[in-house]
N, C-alpha and C positions, 0 to 999 in steps of 0.2 A: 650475883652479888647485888647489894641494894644499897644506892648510897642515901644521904643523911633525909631525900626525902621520898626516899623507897622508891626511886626508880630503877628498874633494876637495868643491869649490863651485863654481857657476856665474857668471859675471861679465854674462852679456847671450844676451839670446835675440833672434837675426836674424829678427825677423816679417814682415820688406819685404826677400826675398832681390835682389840686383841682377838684372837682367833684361839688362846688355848682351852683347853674345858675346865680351867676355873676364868675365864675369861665372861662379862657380861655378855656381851650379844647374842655368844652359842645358849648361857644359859635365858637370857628372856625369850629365845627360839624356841626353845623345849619347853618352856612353859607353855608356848602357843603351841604345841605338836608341832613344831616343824623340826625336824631329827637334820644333824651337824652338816651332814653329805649336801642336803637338799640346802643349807644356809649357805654354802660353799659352792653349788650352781648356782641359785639366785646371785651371788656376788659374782662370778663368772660371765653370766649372759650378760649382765650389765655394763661390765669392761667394755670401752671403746679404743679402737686400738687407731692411732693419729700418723697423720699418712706425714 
């Protein structure tokens, strides 16, 4: 959003992207060749799990 002297601001940060296949992220993955399974380990190995 841009206010009256165009600077802009953020309204919200998606930290739980949707995961279903009309969902963004699966499709801009497939745009880049990287197939749903493999989006689904990249988000995996990244999990930290807090002691």
């Amino acid at each position: 959003m841009l206010d009256e002297k165009n600077i802009p601001y953020m309204l919200e940060v998606n930290s739980l992207p949707g995961m279903t296949d009309i969902s963004d992220l699966p499709a801009q993955a497939a745009c880049a060749g990287i197939k749903y399974d493999k989006v689904v380990e990249i988000i995996l190995k990244t999990a930290r799990l807090h002691k």
